[in-house]
C-alpha positions in Angstrom: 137.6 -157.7 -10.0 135.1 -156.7 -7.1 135.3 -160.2 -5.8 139.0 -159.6 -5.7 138.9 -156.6 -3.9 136.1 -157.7 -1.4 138.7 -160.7 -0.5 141.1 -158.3 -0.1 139.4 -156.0 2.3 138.2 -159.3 4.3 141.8 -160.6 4.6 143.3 -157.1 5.7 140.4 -156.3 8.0 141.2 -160.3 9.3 144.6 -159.2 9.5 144.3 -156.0 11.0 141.6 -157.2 13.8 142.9 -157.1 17.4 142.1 -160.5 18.9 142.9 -159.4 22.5 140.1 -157.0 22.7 139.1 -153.2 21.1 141.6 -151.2 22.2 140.4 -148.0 20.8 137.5 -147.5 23.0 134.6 -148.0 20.0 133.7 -150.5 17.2 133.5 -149.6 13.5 131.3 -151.2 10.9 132.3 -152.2 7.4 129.7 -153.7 5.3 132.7 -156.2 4.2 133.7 -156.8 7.6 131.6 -158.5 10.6 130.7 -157.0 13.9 132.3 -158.5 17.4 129.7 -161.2 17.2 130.9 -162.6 13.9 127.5 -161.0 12.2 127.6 -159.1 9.3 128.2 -155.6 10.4 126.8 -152.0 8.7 128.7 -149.3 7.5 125.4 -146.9 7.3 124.1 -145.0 10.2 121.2 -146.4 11.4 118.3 -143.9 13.3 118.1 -140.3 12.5 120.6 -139.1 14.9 123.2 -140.1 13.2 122.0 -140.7 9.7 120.2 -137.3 8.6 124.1 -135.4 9.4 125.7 -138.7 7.7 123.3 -138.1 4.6 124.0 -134.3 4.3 127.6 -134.9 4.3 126.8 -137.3 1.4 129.1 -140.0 2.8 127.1 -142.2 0.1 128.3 -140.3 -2.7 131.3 -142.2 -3.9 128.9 -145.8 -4.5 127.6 -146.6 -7.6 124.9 -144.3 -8.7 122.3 -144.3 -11.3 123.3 -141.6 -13.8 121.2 -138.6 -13.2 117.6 -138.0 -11.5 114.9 -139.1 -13.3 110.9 -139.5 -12.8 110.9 -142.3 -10.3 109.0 -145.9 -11.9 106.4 -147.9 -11.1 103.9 -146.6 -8.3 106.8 -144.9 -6.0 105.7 -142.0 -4.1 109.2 -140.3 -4.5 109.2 -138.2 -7.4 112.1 -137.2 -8.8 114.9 -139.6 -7.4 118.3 -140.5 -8.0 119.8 -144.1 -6.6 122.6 -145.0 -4.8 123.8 -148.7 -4.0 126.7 -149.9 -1.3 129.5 -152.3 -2.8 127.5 -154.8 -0.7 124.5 -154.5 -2.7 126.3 -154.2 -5.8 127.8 -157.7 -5.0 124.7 -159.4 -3.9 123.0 -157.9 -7.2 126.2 -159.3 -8.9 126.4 -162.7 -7.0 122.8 -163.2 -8.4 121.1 -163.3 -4.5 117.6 -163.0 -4.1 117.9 -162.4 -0.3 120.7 -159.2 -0.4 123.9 -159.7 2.1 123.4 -157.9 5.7 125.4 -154.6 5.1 123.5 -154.0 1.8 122.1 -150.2 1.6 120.8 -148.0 -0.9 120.2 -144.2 -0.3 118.0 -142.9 -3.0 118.1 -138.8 -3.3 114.9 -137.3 -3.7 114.2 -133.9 -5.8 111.4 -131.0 -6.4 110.5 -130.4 -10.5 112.6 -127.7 -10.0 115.8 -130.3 -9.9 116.6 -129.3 -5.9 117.5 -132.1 -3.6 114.5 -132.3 -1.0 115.4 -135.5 1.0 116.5 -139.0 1.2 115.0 -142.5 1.2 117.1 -145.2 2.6 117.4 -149.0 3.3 119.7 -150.6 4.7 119.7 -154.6 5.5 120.3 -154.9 9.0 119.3 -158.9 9.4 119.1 -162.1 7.8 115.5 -162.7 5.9 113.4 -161.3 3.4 110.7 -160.2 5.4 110.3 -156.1 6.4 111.8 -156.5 9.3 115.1 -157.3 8.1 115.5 -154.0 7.0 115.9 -150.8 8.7 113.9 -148.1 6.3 114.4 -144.3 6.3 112.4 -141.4 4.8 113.5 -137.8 4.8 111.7 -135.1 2.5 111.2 -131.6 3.3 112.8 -131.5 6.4 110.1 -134.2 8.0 111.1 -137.4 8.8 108.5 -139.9 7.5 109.8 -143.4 8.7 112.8 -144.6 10.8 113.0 -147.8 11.4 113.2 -151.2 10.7 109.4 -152.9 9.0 108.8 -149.4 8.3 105.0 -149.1 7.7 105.1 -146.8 4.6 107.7 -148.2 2.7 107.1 -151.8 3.2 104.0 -151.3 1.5 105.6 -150.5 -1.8 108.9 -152.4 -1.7 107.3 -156.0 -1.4 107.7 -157.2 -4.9 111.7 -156.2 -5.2 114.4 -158.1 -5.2 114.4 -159.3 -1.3 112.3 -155.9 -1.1 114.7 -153.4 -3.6 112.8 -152.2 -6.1 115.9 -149.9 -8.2 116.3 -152.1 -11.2 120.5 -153.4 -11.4 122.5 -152.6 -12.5 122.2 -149.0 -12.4 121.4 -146.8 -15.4 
């Protein structure tokens, strides 16, 4: 069914594209879509300008989720955290890739013991490869941003040995 709906959205955004130009003044990104280059294109803010207000609104909150916070696995630095996958990622999981699709984004909440939301980690695939660099990494706790950026020092680090740098087991739980 999501490979039905993902052709879908591809043939009405092919449908709906204005060959003659972009007559409303601005581009949009749509991790189904591609960018005026024919590239892949984003649908997740990307530097903390426009991320942190896009992450307080919780624009993310409508993609699959993992079920409820929970002690965060393995040696993650995080805490308490909470997981949140794009329909991209969620189809590259699905299709089986072990490089994820560009458009691919998780936002992972991050709590206190006391259960309060205190931030937000998030990746989102901004380039072909598997390598750091192909993602744009963000980390937001306590109201201090951490990293911002794409090869991110402190979270490549950890994220090495996932899935093309994703370490939240899928599907979801």
């Amino acid at each position: 069914m999501l490979h039905r709906t993902l052709a879908f959205t591809l043939l009405l955004t092919a449908a709906c594209t204005d060959p003659g130009g972009d007559e409303g003044g601005g581009s949009t990104s749509d991790a189904t879509g591609a960018d005026e280059s024919g590239d892949a294109a984003v649908d997740v803010p990307t530097g903390q300008a426009e991320l942190s207000p896009w992450l307080m609104d919780e624009s993310y909150a409508g993609w699959a989720a993992e079920s409820a916070p929970h002690e965060a696995t393995g040696t993650s630095p995080h805490g308490m955290v909470r997981t949140f996958f794009n329909d991209a990622l969620v189809a590259s999981f699905e299709a089986g890739n072990t490089e994820h699709t560009v458009g691919s984004a998780s936002v992972k909440e991050l709590y206190d013991a006391a259960g309060m939301r205190t931030g937000w980690a998030v990746m989102v695939k901004t380039a072909a490869g598997t390598d750091a660099e192909s993602w744009y990494w963000y980390l937001e706790s306590n109201g201090s941003v951490n990293a911002d950026g794409n090869g991110a020092g402190p979270c490549e680090g950890c994220h090495g040995p996932g899935v093309d740098r994703v370490l939240t087991a899928y599907p979801l739980q």
